[in-house]
Structure formats: C-alpha cells, structure tokens
C-alpha positions as CSV (number, residue, x, y, z in Angstrom):
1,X,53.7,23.5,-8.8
2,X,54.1,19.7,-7.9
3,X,52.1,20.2,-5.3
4,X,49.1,21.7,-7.2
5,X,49.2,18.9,-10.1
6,X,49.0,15.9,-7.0
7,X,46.4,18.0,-5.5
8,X,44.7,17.6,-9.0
9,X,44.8,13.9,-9.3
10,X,43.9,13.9,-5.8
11,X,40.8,15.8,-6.8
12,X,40.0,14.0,-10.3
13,X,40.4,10.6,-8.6
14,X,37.8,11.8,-6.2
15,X,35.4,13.2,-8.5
16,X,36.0,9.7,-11.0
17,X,34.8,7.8,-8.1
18,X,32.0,9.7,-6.9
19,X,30.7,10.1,-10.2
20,X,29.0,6.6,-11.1
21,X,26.3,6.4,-8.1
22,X,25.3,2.6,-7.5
23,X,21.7,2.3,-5.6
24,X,22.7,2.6,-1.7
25,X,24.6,5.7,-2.6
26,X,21.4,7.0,-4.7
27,X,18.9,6.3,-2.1
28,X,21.4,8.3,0.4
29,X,21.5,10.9,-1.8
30,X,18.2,11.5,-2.1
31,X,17.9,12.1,1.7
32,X,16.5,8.3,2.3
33,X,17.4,5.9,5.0
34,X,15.8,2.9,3.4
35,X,18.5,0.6,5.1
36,X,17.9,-1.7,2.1
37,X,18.5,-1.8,-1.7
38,X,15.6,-1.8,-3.7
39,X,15.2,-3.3,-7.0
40,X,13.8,-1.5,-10.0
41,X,11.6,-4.0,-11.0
42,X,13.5,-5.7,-13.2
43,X,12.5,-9.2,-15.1
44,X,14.8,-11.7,-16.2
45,X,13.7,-14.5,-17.9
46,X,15.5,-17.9,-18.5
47,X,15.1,-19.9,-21.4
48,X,14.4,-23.7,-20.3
49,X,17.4,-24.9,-22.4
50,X,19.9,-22.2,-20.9
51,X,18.8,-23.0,-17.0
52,X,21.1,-24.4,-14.9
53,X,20.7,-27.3,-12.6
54,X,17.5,-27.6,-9.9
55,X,18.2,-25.1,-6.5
56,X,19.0,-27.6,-3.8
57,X,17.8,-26.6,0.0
58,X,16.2,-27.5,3.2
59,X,15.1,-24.6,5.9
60,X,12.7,-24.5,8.5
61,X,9.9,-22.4,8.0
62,X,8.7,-19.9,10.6
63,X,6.1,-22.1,12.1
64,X,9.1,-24.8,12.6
65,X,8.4,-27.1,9.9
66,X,11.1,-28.4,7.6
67,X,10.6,-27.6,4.0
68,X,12.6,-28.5,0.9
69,X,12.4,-27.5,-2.4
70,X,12.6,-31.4,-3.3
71,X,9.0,-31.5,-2.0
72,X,8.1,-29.5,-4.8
73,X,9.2,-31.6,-7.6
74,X,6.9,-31.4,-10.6
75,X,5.3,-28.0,-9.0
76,X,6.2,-24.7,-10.1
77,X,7.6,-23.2,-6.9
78,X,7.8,-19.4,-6.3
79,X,10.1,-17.6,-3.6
80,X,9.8,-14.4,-1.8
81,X,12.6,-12.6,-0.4
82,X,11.1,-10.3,1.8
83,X,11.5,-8.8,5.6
84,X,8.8,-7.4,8.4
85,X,10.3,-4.1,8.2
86,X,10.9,-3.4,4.2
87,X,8.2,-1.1,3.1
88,X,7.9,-2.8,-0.5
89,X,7.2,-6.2,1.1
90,X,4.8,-4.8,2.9
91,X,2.9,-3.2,-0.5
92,X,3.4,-6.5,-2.5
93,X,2.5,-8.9,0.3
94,X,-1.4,-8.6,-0.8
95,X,-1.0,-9.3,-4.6
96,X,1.4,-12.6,-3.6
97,X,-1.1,-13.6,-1.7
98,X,-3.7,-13.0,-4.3
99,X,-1.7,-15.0,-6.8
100,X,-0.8,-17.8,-4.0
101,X,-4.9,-18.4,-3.7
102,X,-5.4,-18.0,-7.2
103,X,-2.7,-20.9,-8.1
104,X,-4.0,-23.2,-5.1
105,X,-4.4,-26.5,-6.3
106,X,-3.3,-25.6,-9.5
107,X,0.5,-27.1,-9.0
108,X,2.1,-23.7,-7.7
109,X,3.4,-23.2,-4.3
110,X,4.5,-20.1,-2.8
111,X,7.4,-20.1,-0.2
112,X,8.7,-16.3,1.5
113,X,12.0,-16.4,2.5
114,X,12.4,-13.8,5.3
115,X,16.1,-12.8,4.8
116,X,16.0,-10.3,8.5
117,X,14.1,-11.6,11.0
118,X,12.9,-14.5,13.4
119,X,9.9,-16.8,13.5
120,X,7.6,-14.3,16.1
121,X,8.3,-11.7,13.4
122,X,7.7,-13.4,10.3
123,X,4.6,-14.8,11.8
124,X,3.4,-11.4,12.5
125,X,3.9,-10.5,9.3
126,X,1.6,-12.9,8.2
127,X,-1.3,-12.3,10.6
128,X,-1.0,-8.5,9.4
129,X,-1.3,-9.2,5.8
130,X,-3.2,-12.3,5.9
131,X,-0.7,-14.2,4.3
132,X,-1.4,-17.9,4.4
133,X,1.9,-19.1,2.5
134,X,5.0,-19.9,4.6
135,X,7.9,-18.4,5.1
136,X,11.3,-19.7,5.7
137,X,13.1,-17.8,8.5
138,X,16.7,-17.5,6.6
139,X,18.4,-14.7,8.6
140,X,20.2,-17.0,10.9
141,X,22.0,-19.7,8.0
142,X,21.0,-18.2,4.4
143,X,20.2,-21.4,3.0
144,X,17.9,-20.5,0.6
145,X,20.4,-17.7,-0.4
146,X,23.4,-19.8,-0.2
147,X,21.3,-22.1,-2.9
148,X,20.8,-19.7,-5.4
149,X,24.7,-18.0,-5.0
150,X,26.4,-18.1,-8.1
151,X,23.6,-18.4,-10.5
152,X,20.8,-15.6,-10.6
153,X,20.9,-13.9,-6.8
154,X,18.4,-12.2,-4.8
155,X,20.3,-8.6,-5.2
156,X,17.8,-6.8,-3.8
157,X,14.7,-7.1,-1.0
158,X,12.0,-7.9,-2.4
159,X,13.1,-10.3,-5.1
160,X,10.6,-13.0,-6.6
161,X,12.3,-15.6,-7.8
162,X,10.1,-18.3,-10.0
163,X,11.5,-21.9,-9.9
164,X,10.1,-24.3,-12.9
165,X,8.5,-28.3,-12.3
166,X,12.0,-29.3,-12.0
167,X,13.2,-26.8,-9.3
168,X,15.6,-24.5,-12.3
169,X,15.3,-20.9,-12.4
170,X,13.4,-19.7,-14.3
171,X,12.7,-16.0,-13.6
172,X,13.6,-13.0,-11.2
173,X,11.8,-9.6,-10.3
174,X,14.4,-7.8,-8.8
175,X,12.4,-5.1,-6.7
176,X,8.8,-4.8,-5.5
177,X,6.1,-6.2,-8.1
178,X,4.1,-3.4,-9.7
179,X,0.8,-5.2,-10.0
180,X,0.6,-9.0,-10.5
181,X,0.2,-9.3,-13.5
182,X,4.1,-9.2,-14.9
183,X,4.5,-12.6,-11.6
184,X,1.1,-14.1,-12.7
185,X,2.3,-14.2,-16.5
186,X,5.9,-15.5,-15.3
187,X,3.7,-18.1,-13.5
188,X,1.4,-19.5,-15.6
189,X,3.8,-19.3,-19.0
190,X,6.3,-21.8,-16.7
191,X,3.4,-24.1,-15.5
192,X,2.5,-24.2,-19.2
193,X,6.2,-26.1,-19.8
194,X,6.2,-29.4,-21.2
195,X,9.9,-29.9,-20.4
C-alpha cells in the first residue's frame, strides 16, 4: 500500500509539471522543430516617466563598422532582433524595411541585431531582402543583449525593440510584426515626444 500512494505522488508530481506548457514545449508539441521561441506579438509600451535610463552599447555591424547607440542621440532608434535562418525574420524583413525608407531623413534609424550568425550571413540576408539598414552581428559577445538585460529583454526572435530621442525604451513587439502598422504607430507616437 505504501508503495502504491509513492507511486501516486510520483505520478501527480509528473502530471503537475507537465501540465502548464511554456512556448518551446508548445511548439514541440505541436510536431514543430522551430529551434526558436516565437513571440505572440505582444506590445509593451513604456510611459516616458516610468523609462529607465538610456541603453548603453557599442558593436560592430556586419559590414565592420562600429556603431553605438550614442550616435543616435536625439533620434528615435529602432532594433531588430532577428537571424538568417528564423522564418518570421524572414516574413517581417520587407515591412522593416518599408518603414526604415519611410522614416529616412525623418530622425529614425533602424539597426538589426542578428543574435545567430556572422557577418557573410547577415549580409546575405540583406542582399535577399533588400535590406539597406545595418545589422549588428551580436552572436559572438551579446552586447546589444547584454544592454538591454535586466530591463525589458528580447525574449523571443524576432523582437522589435523601439528606443526614444534619448536612447530609453520605449516599446517591445515580442514576436514577428503582423503588418506595420502596430511598429509605424510605436514610431511616429515616440518621435512625436517633447521630452
């Protein structure tokens, strides 16, 4: 009898930690093999008097330039997480770059931050899906991630991350955009700020 109420527990232990599915476990489930969270599409918006102090990095970007979000000051900067091989970065690679010529010269600068692979890749990304903006290769040190740890994370690939004129956080679309037109209204309402 002792045995059958441990094999019990046993059991209900199992079944209590099999039965809340987080997203990797969800897309396994469901017979994928993704190799990636994807987000759901999720907005978060930060208030300008509840952001937190400016990101802070310096990367080089996949045609070996250095680029830091410093440079930006006073422009509305927004960030791309993205890889070559992550099938939503591949569909929401044409509307970025849409928005990125529709915001030229208009004090908004777009920056991908390829979280998997090297320059040659990232570059061939961008010849595929005439992408003109650059992209930091960040697989090998994480700096742009490591900037962003402990305040509002890219959790998922792709994740859009819009910085305001002072370099704060301002918004995240965790997941692949669905159109542009939730990323172009996060835009333009944060170029709008006066503070």
């Amino acid at each position: 009898m002792a045995r059958g109420l441990a094999l019990a527990g046993v059991v209900a232990l199992v079944a209590t930690g099999c039965s809340t599915a987080d997203d990797l476990a969800t897309q396994y489930g469901n017979g994928t093999t993704e190799n990636y969270i994807s987000g759901n599409g999720t907005v978060t918006e930060i208030a300008p008097e509840d952001r937190t102090d400016p990101v802070a990095f310096t990367a080089e970007t996949d045609a070996g330039e250095t680029v830091s979000r410093s440079d930006h000051d006073g422009e509305v900067v927004v960030l791309n997480f993205w890889y070559a091989a992550c099938p939503p970065c591949r569909l929401e690679a044409p509307e970025l770059e849409k928005l990125n010529k529709s915001y030229a010269d208009k004090g908004v600068e777009f920056l991908g931050v390829n979280v998997r692979d090297q320059a040659d890749t990232s570059l061939a990304f961008a010849r595929t899906f005439d992408v003109t903006y650059p992209s930091v290769v960040d697989a090998n040190d994480g700096a742009v991630q490591l900037a962003l740890a402990g305040t509002i994370a890219p959790n998922a690939v792709p994740t859009t991350i819009v910085l305001d004129k002072q370099g704060r956080i301002a918004a995240r679309i965790l997941g692949g955009l669905d159109g542009p037109s939730i990323l172009d209204t996060l835009i333009s309402d944060t170029l709008a700020e006066t503070s």
